[in-house]
C-alpha positions, 0 to 999 in steps of 0.5 A: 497477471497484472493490476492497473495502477492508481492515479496520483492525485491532483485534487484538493483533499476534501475539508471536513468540518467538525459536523461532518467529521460527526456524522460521518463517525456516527455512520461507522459507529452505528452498532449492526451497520456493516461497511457493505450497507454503509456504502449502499446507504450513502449510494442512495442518500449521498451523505451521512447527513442525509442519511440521519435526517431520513425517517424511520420508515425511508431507512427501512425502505433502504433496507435496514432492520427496524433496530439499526432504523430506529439507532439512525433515526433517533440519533443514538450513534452520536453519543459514541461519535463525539467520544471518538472525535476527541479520541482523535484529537488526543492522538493526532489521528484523522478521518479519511472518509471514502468520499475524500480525494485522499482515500485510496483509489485501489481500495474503493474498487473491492467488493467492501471498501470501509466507509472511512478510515481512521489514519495517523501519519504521512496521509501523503502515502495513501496516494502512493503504489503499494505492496504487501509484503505479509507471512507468519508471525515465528519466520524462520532464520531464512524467512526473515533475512528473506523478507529484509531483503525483499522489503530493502529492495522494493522500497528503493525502487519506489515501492510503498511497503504495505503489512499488518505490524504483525510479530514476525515477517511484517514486522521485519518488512516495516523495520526494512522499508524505514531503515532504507529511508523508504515508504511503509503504511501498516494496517491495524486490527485494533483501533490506533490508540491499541498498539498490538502486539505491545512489543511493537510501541517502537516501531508504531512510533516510528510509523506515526512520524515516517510512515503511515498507520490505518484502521477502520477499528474505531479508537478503543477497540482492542485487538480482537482475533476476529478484526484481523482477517477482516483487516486483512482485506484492506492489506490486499486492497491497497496494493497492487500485489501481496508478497508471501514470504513464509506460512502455514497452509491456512495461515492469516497469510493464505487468507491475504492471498485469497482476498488479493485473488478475489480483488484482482491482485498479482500474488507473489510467493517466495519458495521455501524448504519442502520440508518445512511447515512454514513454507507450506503455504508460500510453495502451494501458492506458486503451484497454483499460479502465484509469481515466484520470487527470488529477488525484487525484479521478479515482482518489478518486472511483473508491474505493467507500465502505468504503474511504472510511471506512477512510480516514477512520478511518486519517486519526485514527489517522496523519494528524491531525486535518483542516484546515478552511476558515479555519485561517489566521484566529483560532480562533471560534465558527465554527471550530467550526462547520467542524469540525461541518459536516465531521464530519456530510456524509458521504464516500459519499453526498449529504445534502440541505441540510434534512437538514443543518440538522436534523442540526446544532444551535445554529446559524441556518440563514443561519450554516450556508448561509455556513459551507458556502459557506466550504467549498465555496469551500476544496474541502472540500465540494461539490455533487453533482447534486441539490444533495446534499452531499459530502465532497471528497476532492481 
């Protein structure tokens, strides 16, 4: 099973003004106004602005209670949205409405998609493909060194790394992807002002520089137990897969990989210990269908290749330029040849050996056969049956 990827967008972000900011925080902080009868309120009045211009009776026709049409109709929420506005100035944070060509396309196609998402850091990561990469908060030994390899080896390739900054395997997957110099983005179920747990201020800090932190919480909300569940949803929803490394059978993980079943996502599980409660969850999944994974290329081999190109393309944009076989020797002509060979075999389908060579020019075919044999030897390149050539991704 697989999910079509995101496009990488080229439109100009959406530039929202000081009162648009306003009213689109005042739709969110309207108290009993849940994401489902947002969004079916901005389908039929187009904006917030409209939305609060309407009467009383034209939002009760929408729908809405006559205690939630009467707050809209009176004003009320504006109270609490000009308090949240300076909340935001305080700590940098800024507000991706779901009209915004920023907000992430993956997450407008669930059956709730937040009105609009509180965001602090590399908002360029929104744009990006990700994976989560969740479990229990009290891994064992091996579910942790399990998870720093993983997130280590999806990040290189390309991949964000999406969690919750949960103790444990979340926390271990983000500390992973920044020290490879990757691409994390974490989920809060607390407002971004409300790091939780608390032991995890460094690692926010370094989330709010070289990553990317979310929430639908408003600023002030503290990190009640019911929030995260539902900011589970948004975890799934972002990526293109949910990777479970360890967990309880009805674990907070388990309840990501039911909603990344619900929205179409690929699951993925890493076996555990039979014997081992920790693992009960993960090993369930892949008797029920879920990929099991060993290493990287068992979840990159899974991604079909519009994703593959959409990773490629945010490889440029993010992650520099590729390493290729021989970086440790003196720049040379055959350098040069690496790069070319890695730019002309493809990354989702085989090309023949002839094909190859007409397709590379000035260079003798006994100096291609021993640049691809450089390749393959560095895992950069290898052979699919048929002797086909592709791309590695791991």
């Amino acid at each position: 099973m697989t999910t079509a990827a995101p496009r990488l967008e080229a439109s100009s972000p959406a530039i929202l003004t000081p009162d648009d900011e306003l009213h689109w925080l005042a739709l969110k902080m309207t108290a009993g106004l849940g994401a489902r009868r947002a969004m079916q309120l901005l389908q039929q009045f187009r904006s917030p602005q409209a939305i609060f211009r309407a009467s009383k009776p034209e939002l009760e026709g929408a729908g809405l209670s006559t205690s939630v049409a009467q707050s809209i109709a009176s004003g009320c929420p504006f109270e609490d949205a000009v308090t949240q506005q300076q909340r935001m100035r305080a700590v940098g944070a800024q507000l991706i409405p779901i009209h915004d060509s920023r907000y992430p396309a993956p997450l407008k196609q669930i059956f709730d998609p937040p009105v609009a998402l509180y965001a602090r850091g590399r908002l360029e990561l929104l744009q990006t493909v990700m994976l989560a990469v969740v479990g229990t908060r009290r891994p064992t030994a091996y579910g942790a060194a399990v998870t720093e390899k993983l997130a280590t080896d999806l990040s290189c390739a390309g991949l964000t790394i999406s969690s919750g900054m949960a103790r444990g395997i979340d926390t271990t997957a983000h500390n992973a992807a920044l020290n490879a110099n990757g691409n994390t983005v974490a989920v809060f179920g607390s407002g971004l002002d409300h790091i939780y747990p608390t032991e995890n201020r460094r690692l926010a800090e370094k989330l709010f520089v070289n990553g990317l932190v979310l929430s639908e919480f408003p600023l002030g909300t503290p990190g009640y137990p019911q929030n995260f569940p539902v900011r589970n949803r948004i975890i799934a929803g972002l990526s293109v897969g949910v990777l479970i490394v360890e967990g309880a059978q009805y674990s907070g993980s388990a309840i990501t990989a039911r909603l990344a079943l619900d929205q179409g996502r690929d699951v993925f599980a890493v076996p555990g210990n039979i014997t081992s409660k920790a693992s009960w969850g993960p090993n369930l999944l892949i008797k029920q269908g879920a990929k099991l994974v060993q290493e990287a290329s068992d979840v990159l081999d899974e991604l079909n290749g519009d994703t593959r190109r959409h990773i490629s393309a945010q490889r440029s944009l993010f992650g520099g330029e590729e390493q290729v076989a021989g970086e440790t020797q003196e720049e040379g002509p055959m350098s040069e040849l690496y790069r070319t060979l890695l730019r002309v075999v493809p990354i989702d389908a085989g090309i023949g050996l002839d094909d190859l060579m007409d397709t590379v020019e000035g260079w003798s075919s006994s100096e291609i056969i021993a640049a691809l044999f450089e390749l393959e030897l560095n895992g950069q390149i290898k052979q699919m049956p048929g002797k086909r050539l592709i791309k590695a991704w791991h």
